[in-house]
C-alpha positions, 0 to 999 in steps of 0.5 A, spaced: 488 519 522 485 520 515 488 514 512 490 508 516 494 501 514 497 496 518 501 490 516 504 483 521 511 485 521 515 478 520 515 476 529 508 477 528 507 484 532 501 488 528 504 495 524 499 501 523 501 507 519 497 513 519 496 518 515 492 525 519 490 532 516 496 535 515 499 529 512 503 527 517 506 520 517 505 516 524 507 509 524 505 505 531 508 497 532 506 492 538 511 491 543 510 484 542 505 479 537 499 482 541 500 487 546 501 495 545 503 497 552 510 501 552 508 502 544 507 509 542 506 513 535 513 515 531 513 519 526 516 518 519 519 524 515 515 527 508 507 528 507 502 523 504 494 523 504 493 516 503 498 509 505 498 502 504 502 497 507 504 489 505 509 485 507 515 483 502 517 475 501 523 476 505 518 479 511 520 487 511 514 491 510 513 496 506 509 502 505 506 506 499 502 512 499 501 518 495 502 526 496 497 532 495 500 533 488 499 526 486 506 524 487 507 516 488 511 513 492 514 507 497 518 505 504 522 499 504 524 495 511 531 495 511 530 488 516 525 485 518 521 490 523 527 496 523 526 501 519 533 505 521 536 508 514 530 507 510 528 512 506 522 514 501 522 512 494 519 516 488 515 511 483 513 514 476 507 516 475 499 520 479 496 517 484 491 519 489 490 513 492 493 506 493 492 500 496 497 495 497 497 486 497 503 480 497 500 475 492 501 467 492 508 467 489 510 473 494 511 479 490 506 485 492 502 488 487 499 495 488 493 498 486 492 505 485 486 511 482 489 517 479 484 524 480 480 523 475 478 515 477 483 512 472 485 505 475 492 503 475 495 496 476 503 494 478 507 488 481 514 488 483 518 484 477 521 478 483 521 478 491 523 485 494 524 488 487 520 493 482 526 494 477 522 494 470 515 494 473 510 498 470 503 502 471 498 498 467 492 502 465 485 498 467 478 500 464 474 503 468 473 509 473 474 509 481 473 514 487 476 509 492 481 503 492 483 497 497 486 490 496 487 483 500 489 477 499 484 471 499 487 463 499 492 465 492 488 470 489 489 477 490 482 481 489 481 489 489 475 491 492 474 500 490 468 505 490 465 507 483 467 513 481 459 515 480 454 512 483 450 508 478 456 504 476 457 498 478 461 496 483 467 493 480 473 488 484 479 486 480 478 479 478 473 483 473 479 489 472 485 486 473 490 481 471 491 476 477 498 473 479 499 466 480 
């Protein structure tokens, strides 16, 4: 796999999402918390060449990526741990890279970095929801991008786009939910 991304699904069973050089995308849960016997990788339909997963407020994971032509776009849970009837959503915009994190108040924000380094920010509006969310422009360049959550801060941590720049985390290029 190329790009990977995993999420714990609201029983506690691990999820990986893996992207391979086709562009492929495979996704692979553990039978139970723990335990990956009898569990093999499922494909998922479309293409991507990078994918980030977070866990929404209600438990249903769901997934970001970004296409070889920069397209953006994400896959919610129908329930949490099912993915039956679920399909891929288009987000406005151009990415080549994402990276995904549920905040302290539940709502998922997504990090990403277009093909020229420019550095975008965007929140769901409520748990489970991005209607009338935006891309906000930060300052900055990046080659790389991945996000995490530490206590109630969700951080970003990414490569610079050149490398005398300093490497740059999201507490310094990001405004922070609370």
């Amino acid at each position: 796999m190329k790009a990977i991304a995993a999420e714990t699904n609201a029983d506690g069973r691990i999820e990986v999402f893996g992207v391979n050089a086709d562009g492929l995308i495979f996704h692979q849960t553990q039978t139970s918390p723990g335990d990956w016997t009898g569990s093999a990788w499922a494909q998922f339909d479309g293409l991507l060449s990078s994918i980030a997963a977070a866990r929404n407020a209600d438990g249903r994971l769901e997934i970001f990526g970004s296409n070889s032509n920069g397209g953006i776009y994400h896959r919610l849970q129908t329930t949490p741990g099912s993915w039956a009837g679920s399909s891929w959503q288009p987000f406005d915009g151009l990415l080549t890279q994402v990276a995904a994190e549920q905040d302290r108040a539940g709502l998922i924000e997504l990090f990403g970095v277009n093909s020229t380094g420019g550095i975008y920010y965007r929140s769901q509006t409520s748990p489970g929801s991005w209607s009338g969310s935006s891309w906000v422009h930060l300052d900055g360049t990046l080659s790389t991008i991945a996000a995490a959550r530490s206590g109630s801060t969700t951080i970003s941590a990414a490569e610079p786009a050149t490398p005398s720049a300093p490497r740059l985390t999201a507490s310094m290029i990001a405004p922070v939910s609370s």
